[in-house]
C-alpha positions in Angstrom: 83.3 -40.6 -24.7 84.5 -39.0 -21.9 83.8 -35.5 -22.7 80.4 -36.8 -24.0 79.9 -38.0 -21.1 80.6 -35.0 -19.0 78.8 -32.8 -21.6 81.9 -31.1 -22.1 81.0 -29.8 -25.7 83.7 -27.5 -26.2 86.5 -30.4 -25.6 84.6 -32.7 -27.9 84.7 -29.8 -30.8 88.1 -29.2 -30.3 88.3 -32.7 -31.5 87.2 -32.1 -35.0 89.1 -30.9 -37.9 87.2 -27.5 -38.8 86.4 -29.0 -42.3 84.6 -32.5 -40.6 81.9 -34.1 -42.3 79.5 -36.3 -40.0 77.1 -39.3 -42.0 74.2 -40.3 -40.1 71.6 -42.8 -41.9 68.3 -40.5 -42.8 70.0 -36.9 -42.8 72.1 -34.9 -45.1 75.9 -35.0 -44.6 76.5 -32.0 -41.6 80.0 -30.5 -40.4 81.1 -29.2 -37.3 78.2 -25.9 -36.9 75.4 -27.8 -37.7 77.3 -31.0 -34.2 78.1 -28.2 -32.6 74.3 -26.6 -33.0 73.2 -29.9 -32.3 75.0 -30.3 -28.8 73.7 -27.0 -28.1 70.0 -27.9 -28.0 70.6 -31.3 -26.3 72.3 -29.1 -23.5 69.3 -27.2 -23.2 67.1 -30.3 -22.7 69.2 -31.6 -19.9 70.0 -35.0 -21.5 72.4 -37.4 -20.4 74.4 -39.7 -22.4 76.2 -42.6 -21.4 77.9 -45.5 -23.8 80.6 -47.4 -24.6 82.6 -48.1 -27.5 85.0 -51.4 -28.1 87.5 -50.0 -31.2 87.7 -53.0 -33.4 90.7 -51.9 -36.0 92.6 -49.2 -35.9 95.1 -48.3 -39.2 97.7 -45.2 -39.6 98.5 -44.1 -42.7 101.2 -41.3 -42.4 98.9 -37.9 -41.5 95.8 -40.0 -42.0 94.1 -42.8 -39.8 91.0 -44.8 -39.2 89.4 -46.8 -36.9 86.4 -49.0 -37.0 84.5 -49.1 -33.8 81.4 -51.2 -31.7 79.5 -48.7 -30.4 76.5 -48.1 -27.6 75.3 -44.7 -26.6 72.1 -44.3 -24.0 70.8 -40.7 -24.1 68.3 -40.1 -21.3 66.0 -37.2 -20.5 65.0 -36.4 -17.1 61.8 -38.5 -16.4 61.8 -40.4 -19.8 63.2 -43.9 -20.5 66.8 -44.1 -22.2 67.0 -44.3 -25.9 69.7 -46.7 -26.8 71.5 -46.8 -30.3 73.8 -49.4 -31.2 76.3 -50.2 -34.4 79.2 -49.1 -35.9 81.2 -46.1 -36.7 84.2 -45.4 -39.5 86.2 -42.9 -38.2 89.2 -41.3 -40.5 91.3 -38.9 -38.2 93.6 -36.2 -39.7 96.5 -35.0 -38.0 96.3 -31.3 -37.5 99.0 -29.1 -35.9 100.3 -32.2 -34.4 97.3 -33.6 -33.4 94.9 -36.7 -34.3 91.4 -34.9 -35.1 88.2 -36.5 -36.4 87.8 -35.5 -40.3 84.7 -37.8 -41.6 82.8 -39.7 -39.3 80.3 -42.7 -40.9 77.7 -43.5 -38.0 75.6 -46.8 -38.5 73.9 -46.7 -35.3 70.2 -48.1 -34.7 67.5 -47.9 -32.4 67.7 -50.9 -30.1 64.8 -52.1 -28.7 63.7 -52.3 -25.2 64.0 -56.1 -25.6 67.6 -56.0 -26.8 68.2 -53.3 -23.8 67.2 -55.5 -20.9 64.3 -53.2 -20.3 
């Protein structure tokens, strides 16, 4: 969230396994290329995210661990309201060269309305 934050794209790669697999409801599964790709062109149109994220269950299984997490991201563009998602994530980690790396990634965030978002 941090790095998010910061826009610090290369820290948030270096996060992923180079085989990760990202699910987002209404696309095709997408690895690391297509997030990377992706970070790129939100760079470029100067938004801002800010969120925050409550981890709800966390499990290690030897090399292998998940975590289920609450999530709420804002992404804002420079003279436009925010655009709030909120949900849940499954996370399964992979330890790689000694360290804990995203490997799949299961995103169930939605839209939440301006309503919900105090606007």
């Amino acid at each position: 969230m941090t790095a998010t934050k910061a826009g610090d794209s290369e820290t948030v790669l270096g996060l992923m396994t180079d085989d990760v697999v990202f699910l987002v409801s209404g696309q095709e599964p997408f690895g690391k290329s297509a997030f990377a790709e992706a970070s790129e062109a939100q760079s470029n149109a100067s938004l801002e995210f800010d969120g925050e994220s409550e981890i709800l269950e966390i499990k290690v299984l030897g090399h292998w661990a998940y975590t289920l997490t609450k999530l709420r991201v804002a992404a804002t563009q420079l003279g436009k309201e925010p655009v709030v998602r909120s949900g849940h994530t499954l996370t399964i980690l992979r330890k790689d060269a000694g360290k804990w790396k995203i490997a799949r990634d299961a995103n169930l965030l939605v839209p939440v309305s301006a309503s919900e978002n105090g606007a």
